[in-house]
N, CA, C and O atoms as CSV, one atom per row, in Angstrom:
chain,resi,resn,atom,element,x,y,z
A,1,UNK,N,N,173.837,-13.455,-118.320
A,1,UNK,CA,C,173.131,-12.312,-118.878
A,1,UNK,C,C,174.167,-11.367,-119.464
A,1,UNK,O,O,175.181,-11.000,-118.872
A,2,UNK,N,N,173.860,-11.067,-120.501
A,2,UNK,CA,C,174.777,-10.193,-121.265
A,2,UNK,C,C,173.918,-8.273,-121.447
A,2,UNK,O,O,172.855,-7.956,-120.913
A,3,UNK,N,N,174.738,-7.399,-122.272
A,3,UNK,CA,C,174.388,-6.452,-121.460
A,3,UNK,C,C,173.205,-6.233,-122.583
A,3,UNK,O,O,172.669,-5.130,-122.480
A,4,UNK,N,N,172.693,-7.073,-123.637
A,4,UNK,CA,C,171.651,-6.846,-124.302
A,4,UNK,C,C,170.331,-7.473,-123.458
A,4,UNK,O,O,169.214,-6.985,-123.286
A,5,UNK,N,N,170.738,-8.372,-123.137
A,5,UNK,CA,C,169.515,-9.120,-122.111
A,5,UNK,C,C,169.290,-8.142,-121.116
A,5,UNK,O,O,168.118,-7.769,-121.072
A,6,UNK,N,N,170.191,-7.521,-120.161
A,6,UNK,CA,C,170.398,-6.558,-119.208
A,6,UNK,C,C,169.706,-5.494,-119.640
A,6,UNK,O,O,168.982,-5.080,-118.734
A,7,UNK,N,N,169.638,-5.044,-120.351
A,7,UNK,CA,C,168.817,-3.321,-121.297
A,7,UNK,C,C,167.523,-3.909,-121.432
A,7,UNK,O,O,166.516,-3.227,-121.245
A,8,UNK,N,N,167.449,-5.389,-121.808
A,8,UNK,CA,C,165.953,-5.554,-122.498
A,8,UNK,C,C,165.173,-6.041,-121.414
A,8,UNK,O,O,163.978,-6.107,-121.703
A,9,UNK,N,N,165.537,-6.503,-119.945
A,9,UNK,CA,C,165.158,-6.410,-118.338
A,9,UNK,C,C,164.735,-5.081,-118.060
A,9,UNK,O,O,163.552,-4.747,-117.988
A,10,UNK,N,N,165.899,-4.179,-117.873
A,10,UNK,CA,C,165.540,-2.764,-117.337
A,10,UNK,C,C,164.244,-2.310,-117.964
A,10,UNK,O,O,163.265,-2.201,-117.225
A,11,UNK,N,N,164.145,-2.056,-119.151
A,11,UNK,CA,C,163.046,-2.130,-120.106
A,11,UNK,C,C,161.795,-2.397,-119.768
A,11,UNK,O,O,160.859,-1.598,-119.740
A,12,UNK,N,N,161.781,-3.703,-119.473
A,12,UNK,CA,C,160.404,-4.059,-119.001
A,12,UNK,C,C,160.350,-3.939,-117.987
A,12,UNK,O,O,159.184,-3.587,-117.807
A,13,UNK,N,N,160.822,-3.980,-117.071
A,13,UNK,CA,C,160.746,-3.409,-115.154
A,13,UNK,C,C,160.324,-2.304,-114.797
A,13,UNK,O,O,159.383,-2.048,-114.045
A,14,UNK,N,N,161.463,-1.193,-115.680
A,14,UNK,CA,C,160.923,0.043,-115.529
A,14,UNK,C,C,159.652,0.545,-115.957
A,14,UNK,O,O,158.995,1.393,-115.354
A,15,UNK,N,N,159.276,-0.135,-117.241
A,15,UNK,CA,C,158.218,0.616,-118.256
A,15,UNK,C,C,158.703,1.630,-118.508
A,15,UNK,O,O,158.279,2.672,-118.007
A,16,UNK,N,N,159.749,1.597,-119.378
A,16,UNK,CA,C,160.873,2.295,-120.048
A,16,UNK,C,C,161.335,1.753,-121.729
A,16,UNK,O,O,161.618,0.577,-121.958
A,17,UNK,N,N,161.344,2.680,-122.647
A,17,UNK,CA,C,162.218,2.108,-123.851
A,17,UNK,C,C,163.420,1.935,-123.655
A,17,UNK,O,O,164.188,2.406,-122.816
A,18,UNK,N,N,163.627,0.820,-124.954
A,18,UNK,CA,C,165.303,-0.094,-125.110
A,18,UNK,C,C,165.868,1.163,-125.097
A,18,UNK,O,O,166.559,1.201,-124.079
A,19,UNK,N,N,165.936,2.137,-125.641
A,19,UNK,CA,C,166.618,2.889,-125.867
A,19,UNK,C,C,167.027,4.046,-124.719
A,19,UNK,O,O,168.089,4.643,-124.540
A,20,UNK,N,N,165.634,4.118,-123.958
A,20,UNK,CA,C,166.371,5.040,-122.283
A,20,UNK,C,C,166.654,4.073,-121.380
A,20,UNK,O,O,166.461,4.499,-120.241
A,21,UNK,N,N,167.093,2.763,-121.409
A,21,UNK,CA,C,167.335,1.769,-120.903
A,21,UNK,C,C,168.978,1.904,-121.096
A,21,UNK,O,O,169.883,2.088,-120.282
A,22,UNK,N,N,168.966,1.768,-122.223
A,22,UNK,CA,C,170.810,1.919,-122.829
A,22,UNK,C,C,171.128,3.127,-122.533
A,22,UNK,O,O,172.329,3.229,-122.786
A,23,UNK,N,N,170.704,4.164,-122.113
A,23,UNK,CA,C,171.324,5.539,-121.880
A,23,UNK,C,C,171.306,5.037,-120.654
A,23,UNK,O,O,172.455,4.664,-120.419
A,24,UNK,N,N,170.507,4.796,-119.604
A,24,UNK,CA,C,170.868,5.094,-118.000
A,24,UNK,C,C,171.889,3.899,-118.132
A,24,UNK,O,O,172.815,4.350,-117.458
A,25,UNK,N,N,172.220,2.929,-118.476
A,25,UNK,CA,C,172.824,1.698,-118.078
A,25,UNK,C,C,174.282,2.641,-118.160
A,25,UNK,O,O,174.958,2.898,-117.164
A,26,UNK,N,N,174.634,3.124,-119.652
A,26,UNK,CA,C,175.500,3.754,-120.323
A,26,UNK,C,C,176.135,4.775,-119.421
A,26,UNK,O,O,177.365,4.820,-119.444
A,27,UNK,N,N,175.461,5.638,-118.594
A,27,UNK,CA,C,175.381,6.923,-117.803
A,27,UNK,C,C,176.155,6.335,-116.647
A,27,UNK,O,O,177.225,6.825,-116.288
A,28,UNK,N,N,175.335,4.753,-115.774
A,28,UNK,CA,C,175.610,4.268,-114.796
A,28,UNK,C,C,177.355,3.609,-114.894
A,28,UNK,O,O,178.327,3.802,-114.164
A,29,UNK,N,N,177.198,2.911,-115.947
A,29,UNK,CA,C,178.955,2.225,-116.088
A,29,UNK,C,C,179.799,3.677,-116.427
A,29,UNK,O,O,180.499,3.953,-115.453
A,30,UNK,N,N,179.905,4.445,-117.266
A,30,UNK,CA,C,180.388,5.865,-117.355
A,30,UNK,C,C,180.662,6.680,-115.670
A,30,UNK,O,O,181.728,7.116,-115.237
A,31,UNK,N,N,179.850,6.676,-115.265
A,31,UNK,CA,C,179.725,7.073,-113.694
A,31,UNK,C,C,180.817,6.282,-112.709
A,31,UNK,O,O,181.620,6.707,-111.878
A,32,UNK,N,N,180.580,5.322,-113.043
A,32,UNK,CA,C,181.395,4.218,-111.940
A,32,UNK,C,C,182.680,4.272,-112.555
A,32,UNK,O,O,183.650,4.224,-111.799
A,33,UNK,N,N,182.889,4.371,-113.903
A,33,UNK,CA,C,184.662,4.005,-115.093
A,33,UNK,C,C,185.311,5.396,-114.174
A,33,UNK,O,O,186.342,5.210,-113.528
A,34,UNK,N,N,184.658,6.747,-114.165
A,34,UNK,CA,C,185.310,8.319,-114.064
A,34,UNK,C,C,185.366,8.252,-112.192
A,34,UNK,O,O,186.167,9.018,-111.658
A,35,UNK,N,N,184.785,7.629,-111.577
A,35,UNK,CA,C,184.744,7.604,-110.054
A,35,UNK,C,C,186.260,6.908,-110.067
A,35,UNK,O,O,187.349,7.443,-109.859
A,36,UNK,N,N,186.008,5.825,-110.316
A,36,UNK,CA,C,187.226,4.892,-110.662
A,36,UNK,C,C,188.407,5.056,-111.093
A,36,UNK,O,O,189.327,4.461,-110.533
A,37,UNK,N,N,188.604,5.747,-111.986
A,37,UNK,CA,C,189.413,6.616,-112.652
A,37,UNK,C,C,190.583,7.917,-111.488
A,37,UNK,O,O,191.780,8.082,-111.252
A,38,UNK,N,N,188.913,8.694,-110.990
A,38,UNK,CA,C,189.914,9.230,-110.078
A,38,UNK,C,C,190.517,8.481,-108.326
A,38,UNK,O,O,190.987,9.013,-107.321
A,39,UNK,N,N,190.230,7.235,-108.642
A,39,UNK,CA,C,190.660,6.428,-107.530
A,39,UNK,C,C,189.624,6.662,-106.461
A,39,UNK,O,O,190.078,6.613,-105.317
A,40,UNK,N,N,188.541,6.866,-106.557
A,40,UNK,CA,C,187.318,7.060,-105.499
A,40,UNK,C,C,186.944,5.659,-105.253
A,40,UNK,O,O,187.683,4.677,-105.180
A,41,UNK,N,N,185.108,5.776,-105.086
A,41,UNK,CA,C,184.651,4.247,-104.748
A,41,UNK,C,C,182.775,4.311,-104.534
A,41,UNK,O,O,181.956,4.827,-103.774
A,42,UNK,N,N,182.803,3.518,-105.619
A,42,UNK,CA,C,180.586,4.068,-106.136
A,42,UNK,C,C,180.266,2.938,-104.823
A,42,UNK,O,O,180.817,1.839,-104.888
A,43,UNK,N,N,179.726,3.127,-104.120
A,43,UNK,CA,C,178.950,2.456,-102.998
A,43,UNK,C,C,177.110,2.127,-103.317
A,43,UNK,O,O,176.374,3.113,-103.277
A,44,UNK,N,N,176.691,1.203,-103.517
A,44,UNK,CA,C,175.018,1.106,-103.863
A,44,UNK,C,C,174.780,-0.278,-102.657
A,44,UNK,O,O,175.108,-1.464,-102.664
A,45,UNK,N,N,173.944,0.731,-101.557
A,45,UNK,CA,C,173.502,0.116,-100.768
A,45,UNK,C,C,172.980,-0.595,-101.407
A,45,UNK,O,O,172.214,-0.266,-102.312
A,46,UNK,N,N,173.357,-2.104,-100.993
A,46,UNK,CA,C,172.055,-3.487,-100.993
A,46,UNK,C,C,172.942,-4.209,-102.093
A,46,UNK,O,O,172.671,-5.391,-102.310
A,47,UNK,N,N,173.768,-3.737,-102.666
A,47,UNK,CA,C,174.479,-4.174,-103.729
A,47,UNK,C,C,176.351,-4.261,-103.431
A,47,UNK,O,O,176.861,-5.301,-103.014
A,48,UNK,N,N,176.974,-3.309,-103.657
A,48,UNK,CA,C,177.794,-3.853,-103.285
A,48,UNK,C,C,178.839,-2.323,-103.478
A,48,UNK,O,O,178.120,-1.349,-103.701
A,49,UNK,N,N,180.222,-2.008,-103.433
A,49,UNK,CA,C,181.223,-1.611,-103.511
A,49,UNK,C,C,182.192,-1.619,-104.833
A,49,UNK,O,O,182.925,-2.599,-104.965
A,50,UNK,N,N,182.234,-0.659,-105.743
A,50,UNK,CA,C,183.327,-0.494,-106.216
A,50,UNK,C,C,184.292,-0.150,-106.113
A,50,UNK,O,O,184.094,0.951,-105.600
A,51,UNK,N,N,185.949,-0.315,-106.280
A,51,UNK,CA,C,186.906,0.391,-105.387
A,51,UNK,C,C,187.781,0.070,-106.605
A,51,UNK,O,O,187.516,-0.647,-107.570
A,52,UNK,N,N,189.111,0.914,-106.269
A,52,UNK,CA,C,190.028,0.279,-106.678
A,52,UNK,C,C,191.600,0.498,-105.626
A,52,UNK,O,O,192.072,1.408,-104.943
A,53,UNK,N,N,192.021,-0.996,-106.019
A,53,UNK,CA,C,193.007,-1.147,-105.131
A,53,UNK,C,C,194.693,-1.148,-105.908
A,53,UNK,O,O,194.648,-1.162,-107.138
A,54,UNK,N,N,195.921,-1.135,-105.366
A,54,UNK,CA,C,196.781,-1.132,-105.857
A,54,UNK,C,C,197.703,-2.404,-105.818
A,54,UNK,O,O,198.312,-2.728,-104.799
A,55,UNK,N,N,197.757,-3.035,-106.888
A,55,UNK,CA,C,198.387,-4.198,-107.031
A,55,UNK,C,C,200.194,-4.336,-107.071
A,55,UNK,O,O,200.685,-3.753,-108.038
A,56,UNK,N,N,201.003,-4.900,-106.317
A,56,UNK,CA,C,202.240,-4.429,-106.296
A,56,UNK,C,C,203.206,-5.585,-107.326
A,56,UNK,O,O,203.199,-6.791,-107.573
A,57,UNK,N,N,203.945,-4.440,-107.690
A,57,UNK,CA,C,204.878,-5.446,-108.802
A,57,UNK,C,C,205.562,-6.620,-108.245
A,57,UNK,O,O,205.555,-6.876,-107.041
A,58,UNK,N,N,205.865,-6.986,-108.703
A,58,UNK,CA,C,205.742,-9.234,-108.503
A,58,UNK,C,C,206.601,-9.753,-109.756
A,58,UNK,O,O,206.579,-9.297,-110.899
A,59,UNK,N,N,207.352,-10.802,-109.266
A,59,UNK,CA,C,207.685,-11.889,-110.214
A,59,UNK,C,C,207.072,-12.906,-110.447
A,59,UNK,O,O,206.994,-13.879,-109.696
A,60,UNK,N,N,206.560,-12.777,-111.544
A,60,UNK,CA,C,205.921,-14.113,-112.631
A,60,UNK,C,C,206.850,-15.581,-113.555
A,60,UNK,O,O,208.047,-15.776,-113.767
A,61,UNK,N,N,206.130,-16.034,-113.757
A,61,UNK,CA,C,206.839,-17.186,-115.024
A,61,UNK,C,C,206.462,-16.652,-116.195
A,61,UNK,O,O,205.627,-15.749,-116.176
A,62,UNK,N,N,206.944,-17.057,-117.291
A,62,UNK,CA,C,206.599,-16.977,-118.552
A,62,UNK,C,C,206.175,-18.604,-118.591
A,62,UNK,O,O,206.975,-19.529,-118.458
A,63,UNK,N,N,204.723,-18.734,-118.806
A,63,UNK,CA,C,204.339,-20.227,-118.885
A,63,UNK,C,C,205.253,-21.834,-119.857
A,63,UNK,O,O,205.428,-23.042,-119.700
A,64,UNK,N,N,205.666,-20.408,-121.117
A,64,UNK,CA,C,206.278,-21.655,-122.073
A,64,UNK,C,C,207.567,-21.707,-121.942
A,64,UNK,O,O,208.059,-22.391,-122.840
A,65,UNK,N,N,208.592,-21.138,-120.971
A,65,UNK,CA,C,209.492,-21.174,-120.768
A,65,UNK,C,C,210.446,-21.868,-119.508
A,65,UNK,O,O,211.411,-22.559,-119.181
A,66,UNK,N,N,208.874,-20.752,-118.982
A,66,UNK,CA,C,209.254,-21.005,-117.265
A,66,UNK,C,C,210.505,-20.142,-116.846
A,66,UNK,O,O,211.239,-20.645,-115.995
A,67,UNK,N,N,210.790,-19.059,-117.282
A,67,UNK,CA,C,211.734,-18.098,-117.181
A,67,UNK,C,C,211.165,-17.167,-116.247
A,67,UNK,O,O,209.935,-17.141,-116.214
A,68,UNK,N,N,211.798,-16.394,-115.477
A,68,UNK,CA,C,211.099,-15.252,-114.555
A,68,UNK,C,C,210.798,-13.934,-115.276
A,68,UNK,O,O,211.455,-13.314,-116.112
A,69,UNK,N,N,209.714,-13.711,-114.754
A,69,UNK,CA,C,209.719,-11.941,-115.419
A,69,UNK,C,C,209.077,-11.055,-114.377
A,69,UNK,O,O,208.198,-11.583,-113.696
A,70,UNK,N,N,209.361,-9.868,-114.161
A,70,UNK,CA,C,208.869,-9.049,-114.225
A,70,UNK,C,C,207.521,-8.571,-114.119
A,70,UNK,O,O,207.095,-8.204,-115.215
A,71,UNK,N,N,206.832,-8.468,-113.325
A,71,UNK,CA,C,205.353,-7.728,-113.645
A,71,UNK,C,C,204.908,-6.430,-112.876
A,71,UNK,O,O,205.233,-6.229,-111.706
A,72,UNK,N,N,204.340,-5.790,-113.426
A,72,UNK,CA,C,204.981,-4.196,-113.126
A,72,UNK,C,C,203.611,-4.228,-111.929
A,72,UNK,O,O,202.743,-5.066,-111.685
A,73,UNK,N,N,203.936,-2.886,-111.373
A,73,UNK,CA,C,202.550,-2.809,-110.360
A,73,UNK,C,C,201.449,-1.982,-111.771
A,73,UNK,O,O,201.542,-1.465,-112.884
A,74,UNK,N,N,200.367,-2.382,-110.609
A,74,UNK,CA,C,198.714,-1.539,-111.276
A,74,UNK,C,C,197.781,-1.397,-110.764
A,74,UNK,O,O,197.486,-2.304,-109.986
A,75,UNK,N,N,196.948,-0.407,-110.866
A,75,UNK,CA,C,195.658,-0.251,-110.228
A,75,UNK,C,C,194.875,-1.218,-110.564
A,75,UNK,O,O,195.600,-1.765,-111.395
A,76,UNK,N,N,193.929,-1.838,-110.535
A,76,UNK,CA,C,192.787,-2.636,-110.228
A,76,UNK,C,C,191.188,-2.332,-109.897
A,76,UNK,O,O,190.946,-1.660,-108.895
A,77,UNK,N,N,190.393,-2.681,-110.494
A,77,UNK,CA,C,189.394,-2.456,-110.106
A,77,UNK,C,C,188.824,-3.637,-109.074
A,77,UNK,O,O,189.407,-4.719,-109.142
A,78,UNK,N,N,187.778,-3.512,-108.169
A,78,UNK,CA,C,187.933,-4.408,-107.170
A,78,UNK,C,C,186.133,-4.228,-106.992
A,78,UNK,O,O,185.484,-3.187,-106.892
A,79,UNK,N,N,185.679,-5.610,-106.997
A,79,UNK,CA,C,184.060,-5.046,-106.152
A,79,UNK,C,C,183.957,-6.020,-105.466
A,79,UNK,O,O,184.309,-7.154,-105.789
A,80,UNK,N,N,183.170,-5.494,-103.833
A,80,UNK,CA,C,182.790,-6.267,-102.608
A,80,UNK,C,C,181.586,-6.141,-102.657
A,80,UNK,O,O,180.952,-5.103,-102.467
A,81,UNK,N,N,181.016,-7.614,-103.020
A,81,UNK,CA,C,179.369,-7.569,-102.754
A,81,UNK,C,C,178.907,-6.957,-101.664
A,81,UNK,O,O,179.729,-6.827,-100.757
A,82,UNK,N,N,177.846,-6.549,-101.488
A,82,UNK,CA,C,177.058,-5.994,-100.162
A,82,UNK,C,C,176.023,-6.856,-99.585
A,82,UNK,O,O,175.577,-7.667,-100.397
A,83,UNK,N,N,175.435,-6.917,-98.219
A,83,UNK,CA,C,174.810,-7.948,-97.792
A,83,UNK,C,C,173.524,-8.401,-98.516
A,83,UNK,O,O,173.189,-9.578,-98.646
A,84,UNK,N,N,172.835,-7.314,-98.978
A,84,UNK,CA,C,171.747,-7.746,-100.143
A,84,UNK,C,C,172.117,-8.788,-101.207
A,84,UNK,O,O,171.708,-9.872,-101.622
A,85,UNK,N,N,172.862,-8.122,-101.380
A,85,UNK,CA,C,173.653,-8.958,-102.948
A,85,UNK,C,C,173.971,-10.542,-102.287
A,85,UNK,O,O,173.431,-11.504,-102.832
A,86,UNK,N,N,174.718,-10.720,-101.296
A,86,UNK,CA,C,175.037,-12.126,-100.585
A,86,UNK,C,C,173.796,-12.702,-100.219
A,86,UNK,O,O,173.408,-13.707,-100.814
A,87,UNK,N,N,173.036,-12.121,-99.192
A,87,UNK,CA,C,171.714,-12.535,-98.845
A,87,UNK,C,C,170.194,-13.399,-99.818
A,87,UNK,O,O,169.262,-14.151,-99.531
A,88,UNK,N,N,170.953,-12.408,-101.554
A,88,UNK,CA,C,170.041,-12.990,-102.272
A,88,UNK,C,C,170.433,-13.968,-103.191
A,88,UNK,O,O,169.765,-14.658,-103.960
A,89,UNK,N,N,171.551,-13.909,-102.991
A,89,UNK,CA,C,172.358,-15.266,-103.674
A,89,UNK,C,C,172.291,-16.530,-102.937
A,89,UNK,O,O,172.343,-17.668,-103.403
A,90,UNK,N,N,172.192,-16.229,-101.941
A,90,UNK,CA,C,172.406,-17.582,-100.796
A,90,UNK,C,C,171.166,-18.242,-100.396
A,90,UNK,O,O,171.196,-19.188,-99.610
């Protein structure tokens, strides 16, 4: 599902237009990017955990060489399903 299929779901679920469909979706990823951003963590019971974690700098290969390099540290975004989310997958 892509995020046009995703808008055109909300849509009909809610009994909502495409178009206030794409604003809350828009509002919701915006919400979670600025939580994220300041290193917080969006929690949606039944669903799951956004977080972000800190990845530490590491030596890599360069694939076509096979030479070592360098890879710097970075934040990460990270999500842990929640038991709903597992429960309805399984």
């Amino acid at each position: 599902m892509n995020k046009t299929e995703l808008i055109e779901h909300m849509a009909g679920t809610a009994d909502i237009s495409k178009a206030a469909a794409t604003r809350a979706l828009d509002a919701l990823i915006g919400a979670v990017k600025i939580t994220l951003k300041k290193n917080g963590s969006v929690t949606l019971v039944g669903f799951g955990t956004f977080s972000v974690i800190k990845r530490a700098a590491r030596t890599g290969r360069n694939p076509r060489t096979g030479d070592p390099i360098k890879i710097k540290s970075a934040k990460v975004p990270k999500f842990k399903p929640g038991k709903g989310l597992k429960d309805a997958v399984n």
